[in-house]
N, C-alpha and C positions, 0 to 999 in steps of 0.2 A: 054177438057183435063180431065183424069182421075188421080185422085191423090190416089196412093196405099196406107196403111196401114205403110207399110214399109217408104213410102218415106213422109208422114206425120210424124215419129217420127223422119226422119233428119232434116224436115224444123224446127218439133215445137223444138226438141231438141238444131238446130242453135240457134234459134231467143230465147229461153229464156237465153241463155248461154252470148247471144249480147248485152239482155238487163239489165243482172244482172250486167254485166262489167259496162256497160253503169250507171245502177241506182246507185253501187260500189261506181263507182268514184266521184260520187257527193252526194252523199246518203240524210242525212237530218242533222236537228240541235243534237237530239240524239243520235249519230251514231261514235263512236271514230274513226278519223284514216280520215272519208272523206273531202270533203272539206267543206260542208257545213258547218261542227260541227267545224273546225278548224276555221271558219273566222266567227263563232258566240264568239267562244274563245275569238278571236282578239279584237272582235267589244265590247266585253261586259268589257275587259280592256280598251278600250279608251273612253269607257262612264262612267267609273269610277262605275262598275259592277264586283262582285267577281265570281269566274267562277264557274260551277253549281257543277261537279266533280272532284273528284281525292286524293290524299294523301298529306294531307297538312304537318301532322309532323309525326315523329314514321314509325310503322309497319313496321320494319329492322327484316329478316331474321338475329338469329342468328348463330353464328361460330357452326354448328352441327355435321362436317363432323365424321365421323363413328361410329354417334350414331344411331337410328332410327326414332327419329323424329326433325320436324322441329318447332324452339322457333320464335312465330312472339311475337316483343317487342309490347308496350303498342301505342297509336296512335290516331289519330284523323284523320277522312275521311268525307270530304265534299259530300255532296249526296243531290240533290234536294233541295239545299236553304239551306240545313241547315246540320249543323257540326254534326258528330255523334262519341263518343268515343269509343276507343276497347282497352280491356285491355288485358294484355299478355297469349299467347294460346298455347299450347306445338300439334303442330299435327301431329298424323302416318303417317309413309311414308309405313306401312304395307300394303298389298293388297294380296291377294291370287289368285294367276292364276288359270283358271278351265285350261290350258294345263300343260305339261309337261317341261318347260322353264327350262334351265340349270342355276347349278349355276352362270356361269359366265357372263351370261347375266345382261344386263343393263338398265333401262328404268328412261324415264324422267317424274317428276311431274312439273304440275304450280301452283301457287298459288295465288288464286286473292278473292275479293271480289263481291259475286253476286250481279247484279241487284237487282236481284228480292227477297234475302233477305234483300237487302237493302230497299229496298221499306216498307216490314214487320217490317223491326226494326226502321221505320219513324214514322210510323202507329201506334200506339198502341192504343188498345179498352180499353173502362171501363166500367166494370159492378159491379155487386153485387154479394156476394157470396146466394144462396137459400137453403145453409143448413151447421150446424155448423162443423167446422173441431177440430181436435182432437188431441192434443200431442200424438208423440207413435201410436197410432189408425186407423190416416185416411191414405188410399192410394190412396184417389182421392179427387178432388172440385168441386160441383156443383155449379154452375151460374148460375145465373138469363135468362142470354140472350146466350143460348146456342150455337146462330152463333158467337158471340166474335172471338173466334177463327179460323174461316173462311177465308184462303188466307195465314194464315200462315205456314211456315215450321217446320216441326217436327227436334227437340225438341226446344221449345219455355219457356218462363219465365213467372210464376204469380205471381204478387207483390202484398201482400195483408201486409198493414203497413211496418213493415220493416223489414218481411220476404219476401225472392225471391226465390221459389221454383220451378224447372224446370219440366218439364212436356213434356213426350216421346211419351204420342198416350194420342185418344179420345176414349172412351166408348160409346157403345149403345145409352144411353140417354143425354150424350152432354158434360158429365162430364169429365176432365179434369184429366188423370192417373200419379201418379208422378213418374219420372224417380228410379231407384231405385240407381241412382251414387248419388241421395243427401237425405239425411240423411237414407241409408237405404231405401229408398221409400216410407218412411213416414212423413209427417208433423212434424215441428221442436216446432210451436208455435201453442195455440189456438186461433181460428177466431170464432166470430158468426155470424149465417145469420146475414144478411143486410149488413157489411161490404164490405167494396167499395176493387172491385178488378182489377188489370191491367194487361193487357195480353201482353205481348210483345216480342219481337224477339232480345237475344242479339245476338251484332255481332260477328259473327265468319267467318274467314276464313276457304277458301274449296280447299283443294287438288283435282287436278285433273288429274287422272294416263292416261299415254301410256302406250304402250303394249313393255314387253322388246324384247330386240333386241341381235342379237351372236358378242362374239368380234370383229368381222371384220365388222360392223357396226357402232360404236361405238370410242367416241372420248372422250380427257380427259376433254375438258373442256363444260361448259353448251353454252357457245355463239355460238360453230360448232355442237352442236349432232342435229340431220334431223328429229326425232322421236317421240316430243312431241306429247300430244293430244291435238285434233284441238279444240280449245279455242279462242274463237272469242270476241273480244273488243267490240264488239257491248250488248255482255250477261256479262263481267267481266272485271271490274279493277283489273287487273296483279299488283302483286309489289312483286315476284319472279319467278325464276325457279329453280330445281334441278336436278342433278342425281343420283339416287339408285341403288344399288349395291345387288345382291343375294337374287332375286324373292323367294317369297313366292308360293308356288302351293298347288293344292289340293293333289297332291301327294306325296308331299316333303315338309314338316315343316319345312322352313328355318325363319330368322332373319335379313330383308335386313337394310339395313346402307347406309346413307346418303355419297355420292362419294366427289361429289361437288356441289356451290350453287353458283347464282348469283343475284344480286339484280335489280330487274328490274322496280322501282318505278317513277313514274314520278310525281318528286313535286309540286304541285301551290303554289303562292303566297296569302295573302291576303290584302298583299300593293297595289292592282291594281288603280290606279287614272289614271287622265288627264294629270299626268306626262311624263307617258309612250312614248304618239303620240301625238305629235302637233296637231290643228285642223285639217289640211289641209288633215294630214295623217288617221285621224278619220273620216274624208269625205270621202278620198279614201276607206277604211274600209268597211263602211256603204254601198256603191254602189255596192261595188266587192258581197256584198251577197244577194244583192238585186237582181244585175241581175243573177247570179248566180240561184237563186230560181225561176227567170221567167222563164231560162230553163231546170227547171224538169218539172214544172208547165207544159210542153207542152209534153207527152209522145207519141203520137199520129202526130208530127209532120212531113211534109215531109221528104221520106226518113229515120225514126227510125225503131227500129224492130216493133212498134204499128201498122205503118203505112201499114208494110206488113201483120201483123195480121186482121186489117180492111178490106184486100182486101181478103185474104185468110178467112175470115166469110160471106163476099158479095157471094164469089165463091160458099162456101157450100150452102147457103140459095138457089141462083140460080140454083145449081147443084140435090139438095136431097129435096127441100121445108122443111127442117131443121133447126134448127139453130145451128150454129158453136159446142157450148159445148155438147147437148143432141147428135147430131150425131157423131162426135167424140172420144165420153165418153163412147156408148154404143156398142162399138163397139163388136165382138164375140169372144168366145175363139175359138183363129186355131191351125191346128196340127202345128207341130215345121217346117214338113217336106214344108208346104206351105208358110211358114213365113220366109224368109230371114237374116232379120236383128229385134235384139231387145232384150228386157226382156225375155228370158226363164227359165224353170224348169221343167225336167222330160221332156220335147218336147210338151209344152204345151204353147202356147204364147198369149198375149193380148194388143192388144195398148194401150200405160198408160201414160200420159204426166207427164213428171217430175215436179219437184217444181217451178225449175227458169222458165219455163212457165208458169205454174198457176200462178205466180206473176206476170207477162208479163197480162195475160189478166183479174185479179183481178184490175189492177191499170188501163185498159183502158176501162173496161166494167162495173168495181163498183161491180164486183157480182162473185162467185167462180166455177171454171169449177167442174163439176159431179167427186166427189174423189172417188174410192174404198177406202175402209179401213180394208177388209181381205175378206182373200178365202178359202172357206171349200175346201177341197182336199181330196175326199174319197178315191184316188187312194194310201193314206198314211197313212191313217185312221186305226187302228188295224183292223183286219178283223174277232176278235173271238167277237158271239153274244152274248149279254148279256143285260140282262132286269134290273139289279143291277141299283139303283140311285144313285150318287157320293154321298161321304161324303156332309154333310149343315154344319157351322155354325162353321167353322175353325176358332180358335185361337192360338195363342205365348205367348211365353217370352221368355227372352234373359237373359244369365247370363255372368260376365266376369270371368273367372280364372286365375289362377297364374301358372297353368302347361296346356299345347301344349294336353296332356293327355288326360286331362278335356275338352278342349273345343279348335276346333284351325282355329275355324273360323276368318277371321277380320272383320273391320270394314267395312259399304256399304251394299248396299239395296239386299236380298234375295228374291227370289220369290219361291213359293212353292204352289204344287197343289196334292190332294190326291185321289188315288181312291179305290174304296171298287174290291176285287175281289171274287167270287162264280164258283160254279160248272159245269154254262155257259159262264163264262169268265171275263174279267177286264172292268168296267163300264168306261163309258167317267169322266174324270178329274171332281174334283170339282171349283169350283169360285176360283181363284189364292188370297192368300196373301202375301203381302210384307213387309217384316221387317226390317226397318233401324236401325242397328247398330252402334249407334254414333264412330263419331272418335275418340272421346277418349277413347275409349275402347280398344283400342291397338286390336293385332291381335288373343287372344286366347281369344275367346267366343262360346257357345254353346244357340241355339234355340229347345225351347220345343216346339212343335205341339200337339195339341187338338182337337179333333172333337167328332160329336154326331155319335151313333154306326147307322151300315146299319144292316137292316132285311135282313140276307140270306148270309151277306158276311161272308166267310173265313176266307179272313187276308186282309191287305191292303196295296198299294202300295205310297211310298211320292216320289213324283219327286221337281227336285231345277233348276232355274236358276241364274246368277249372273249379275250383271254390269260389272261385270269382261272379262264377256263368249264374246268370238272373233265373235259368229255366233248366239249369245242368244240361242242356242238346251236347249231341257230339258231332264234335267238329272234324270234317275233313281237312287235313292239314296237307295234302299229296294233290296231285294232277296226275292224269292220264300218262304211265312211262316213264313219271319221274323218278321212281325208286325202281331199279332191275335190281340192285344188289340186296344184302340183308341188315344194312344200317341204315341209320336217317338221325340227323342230328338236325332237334328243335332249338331255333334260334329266336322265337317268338314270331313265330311265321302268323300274319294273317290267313284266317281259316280258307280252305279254297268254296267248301258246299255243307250245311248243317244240313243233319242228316238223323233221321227219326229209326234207333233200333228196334226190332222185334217185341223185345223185352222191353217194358216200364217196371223200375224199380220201386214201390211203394215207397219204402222206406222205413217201414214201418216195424216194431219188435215186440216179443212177448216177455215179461218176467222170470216165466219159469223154463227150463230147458226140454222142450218137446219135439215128439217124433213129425218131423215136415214132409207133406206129400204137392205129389204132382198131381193136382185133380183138374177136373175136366166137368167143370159147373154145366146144368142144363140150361137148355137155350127157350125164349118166350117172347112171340112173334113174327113178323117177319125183315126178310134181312137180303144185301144184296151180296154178290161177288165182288172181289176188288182186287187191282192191281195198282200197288204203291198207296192206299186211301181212297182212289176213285173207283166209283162204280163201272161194272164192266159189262153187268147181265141184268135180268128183269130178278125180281124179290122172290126169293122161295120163304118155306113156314116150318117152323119149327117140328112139321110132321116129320123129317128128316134129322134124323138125331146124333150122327156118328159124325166124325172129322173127317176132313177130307182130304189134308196130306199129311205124310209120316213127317216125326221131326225128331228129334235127338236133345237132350238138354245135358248141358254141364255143370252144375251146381258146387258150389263153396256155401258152407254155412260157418255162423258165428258161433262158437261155444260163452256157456256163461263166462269163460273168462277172460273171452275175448282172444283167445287164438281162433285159428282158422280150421274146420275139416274139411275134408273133399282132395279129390274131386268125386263126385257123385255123379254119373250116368244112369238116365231114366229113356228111354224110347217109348214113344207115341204112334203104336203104328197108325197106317191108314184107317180106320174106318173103326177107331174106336168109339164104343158107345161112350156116351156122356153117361154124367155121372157116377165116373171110372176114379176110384186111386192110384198111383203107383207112389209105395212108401221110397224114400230119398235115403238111402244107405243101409248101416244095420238099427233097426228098430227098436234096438238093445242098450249099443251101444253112439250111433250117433242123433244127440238127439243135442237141439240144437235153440237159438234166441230170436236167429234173426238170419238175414241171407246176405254172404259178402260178394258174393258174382255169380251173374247167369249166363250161359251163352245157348243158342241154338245153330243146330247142323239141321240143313235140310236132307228129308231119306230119298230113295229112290221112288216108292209109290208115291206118288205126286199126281194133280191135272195139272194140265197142259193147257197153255192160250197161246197162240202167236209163237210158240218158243218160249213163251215165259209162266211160271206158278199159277193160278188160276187158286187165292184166299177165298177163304169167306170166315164170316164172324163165328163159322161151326167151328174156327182152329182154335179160337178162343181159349187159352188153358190158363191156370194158374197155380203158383205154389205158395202151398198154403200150410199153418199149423192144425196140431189136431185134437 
């Protein structure tokens, strides 16, 4: 039997979809909502065990409705064994659309408590400070032990005696920048080296926006609106929701206001004893999770979706002398017109198993199927040539103001990329940075950009994206000549032209930390030339196997622990065969999760149309795990 392309992403796509329901509903001890975590609950009150999480007092949403933001009162939140306080926090319900959303549209926030700052605000480091700080004077702290700060989220707290001075990014050398919402963003008191310092994470609650919605959507109260964003109990302790009234956009400077709010907290106890459950009923208790856990413990069993996945890897090894994931994974790119069903773009398709599969065969093989994690796309690539190097060595800052005027951006993570342009054209993008603008900064803020000048360029170009953006594009925020110098301060400028880069970032990540390459998939049937996306020549065939211009790549990878490595340089010459590696740094030593930025430099072997790149779908490349 032959298994197509096509009819392998119905099976893989069935069965991980069979097995997430499946693993869903039993999940584990961690896991809010399944059963496991529910009758670890159970069992840990009838052994006279306090339960691990949740909101034991406090953190009441208060009465806000048609102001803008939302009052969480003062509170105490159980996390990993141990009680943690949070004192009263006022947070924006401001958000700026990158579309053009009417006012009378509506969208829902939630509010809960993360994980994984939770974790941070458990955790706190102590070090030393390595050099004195200064009343008035200093705007940063060095530390002794420069990783202190390591796993934590920005903006974070440093307790040094009994000052606690917040702190919004890290500098070059390790040092520790102070936010400028406290004292001016200057040190209040003098410290000397050796003083003992504490790094830590207070708690705060995090808004988390939907996209709004037109009146005929739209409901008055928060318990029927369909529209929240997807926020998962497994990432956040919920204890609200609301709905806002009169979206903020990039094109329209509005003011939204709080509609309505519901409190969505679920209490614990810390009275839990042997009171609760008789023995009998603590026996019952005890066993339901026992057995329970024998069967997840068996994923592979007759009859689950493992069991077909086992017989569907016998088949491929039998079939191709392969093994299941390398044949599978590397599979070719085909034209649209040969490919049936699936992931497309542009008419360009490749077989890519979803997540809930990769989970399906991580949990029964112990090891991670081959991920893509982005595809250069030259057929979208600008096509004007240019030898230009991108801006190096991009910095910010952030101010808030009192007028829409001055600054009207809000709060939420910016990304921004710059490029130099010359007399041969716009250089590829430089290294992306991202600037969180805390929430308390309400929604009228402006970011200054910096960089080091280019030999040769003109003027230069800033593009932006959002967290906000429906489809992440990146926006041109500049015109022709606007920028000669090497700053640009974003004031919430309407975008001037969206704009499709090279690179598409999956998004996608692996488990384990592995060796990432630059590979260069084989191509299957035929295919045209392009400049900018559109066709430009008659169809050639896959008889033709090598790439057809040089390109350079920049690479940043994710370590498991969520620092950054790179940069990483790969070249592609011209007239590489496909089905080519090139491994991404040392194979030893950097091996990596996931990808944090890519960028490409076009080379000098290049075709030529008009003055401009002459792509084809042969440029195709991808980086991928191994």
């Amino acid at each position: 039997m032959i298994i197509t392309d096509e009819q392998m992403k119905d099976i893989s796509s069935i069965l991980g979809m069979c097995y997430a329901r499946y693993n869903d509903a039993i999940g584990d001890t961690s896991s809010p909502g399944t059963a496991l975590f529910e009758l670890q609950v159970m069992r840990k009150y009838a052994t006279n065990f306090l339960p691990d999480e949740g909101v034991i007092a406090g953190c009441v949403i208060s009465d806000t409705v048609g102001n803008d933001k939302l009052v969480i009162s003062d509170g105490t939140v159980r996390f990993g064994g141990e009680n943690i306080s949070y004192s009263e926090e006022e947070l924006s319900v401001d958000r700026t659309f990158a579309y053009a959303f009417g006012a009378t549209d509506r969208y829902g926030v939630i509010v809960g408590f993360r994980r994984d700052e939770l974790v941070a605000v458990r955790d706190a480091v102590r070090t030393t400070l390595s050099a004195n700080v200064t009343t008035g004077v200093s705007t940063s702290i060095s530390i002794t032990n420069t990783s202190a700060s390591d796993g934590f989220i920005l903006p974070f707290h440093i307790t040094i005696g009994t000052e606690q001075i917040e702190a919004w990014s890290i500098g070059s050398l390790g040092e520790l920048e102070i936010s400028p919402s406290y004292n001016g963003g200057f040190a209040a008191q003098d410290h000397s080296a050796g003083d003992v310092v504490f790094v830590s994470r207070p708690l705060s609650a995090t808004v988390f926006f939907g996209l709004p919605v037109a009146p005929a959507f739209q409901t008055g109260s928060p318990a029927t609106f369909a529209y929240y964003p997807p926020v998962s109990e497994k990432d956040v302790i919920i204890i609200g929701r609301a709905l806002i009234d009169n979206p903020n956009t990039l094109d329209v400077a509005r003011s939204p206001v709080v509609f309505a709010y519901e409190d969505l907290r679920v209490l614990i106890t810390q009275t839990a004893g042997s009171d609760m459950f008789t023995q009998v009923e603590a026996q019952s208790i005890t066993q339901a999770i026992d057995s329970t856990s024998a069967i997840l413990s068996h994923p592979t069993g007759f009859g689950t979706p493992g069991d077909i996945l086992s017989a569907m890897a016998s088949w491929t090894l039998q079939e191709t002398g392969q093994g299941f994931g390398m044949y599978w994974n590397d599979r070719p790119f085909m034209a649209s017109g040969n490919y049936l069903r699936g992931v497309s773009f542009a008419g360009i398709s490749r077989l890519e198993f979803d997540d809930q599969f990769k989970m399906l065969y991580r949990d029964v093989y112990g090891s991670d199927l081959l991920t893509t994690m982005a595809i250069f796309r030259g057929d979208v690539y600008g096509g004007d040539l240019s030898y230009l190097s991108p801006p190096q060595n991009i910095t910010y800052t952030y101010a808030t103001h009192t007028s829409a005027v001055d600054g009207n951006l809000s709060s939420g993570t910016w990304t921004y990329r710059v490029t130099a342009v010359g007399v041969s054209g716009e250089s590829s993008p430089s290294a992306s940075v991202s600037v969180d603008v805390s929430k308390t900064s309400g929604s009228m803020n402006s970011i200054t950009l910096s960089w080091d000048a280019v030999s040769g360029a003109l003027y230069y170009h800033v593009y932006r994206f959002g967290e906000s953006g429906m489809d992440f594009v990146e926006y041109r925020l500049t015109s022709d000549s606007e920028v000669s110098g090497t700053t640009y301060e974003d004031k919430g400028t309407a975008p001037t032209l969206g704009v499709r880069r090279g690179i598409k970032m999956t998004g996608k990540t692996i488990e384990s930390p592995a060796i990432l390459y630059v590979y260069i998939p084989p191509m299957e049937g035929r295919f045209n030339t392009f400049m900018d996306g559109e066709s430009i020549s008659s169809s050639f065939t896959d008889a033709s196997t090598d790439t057809r211009n040089e390109v350079t790549f920049t690479i940043y990878g994710v370590r498991i622990d969520g620092t950054i490595g790179g940069p990483h340089t790969v070249n592609v010459p011209q007239g590489t065969d496909r089905n080519t590696r090139f491994a991404i740094g040392d194979t030893i030593s950097d091996l990596y999760v996931g990808i944090h930025d890519v960028t490409v430099e076009v080379g000098t072997d290049v075709e030529m149309l008009g003055g401009r790149i002459a792509w084809s779908p042969y440029d195709l490349i991808t980086i991928q795990s191994v």
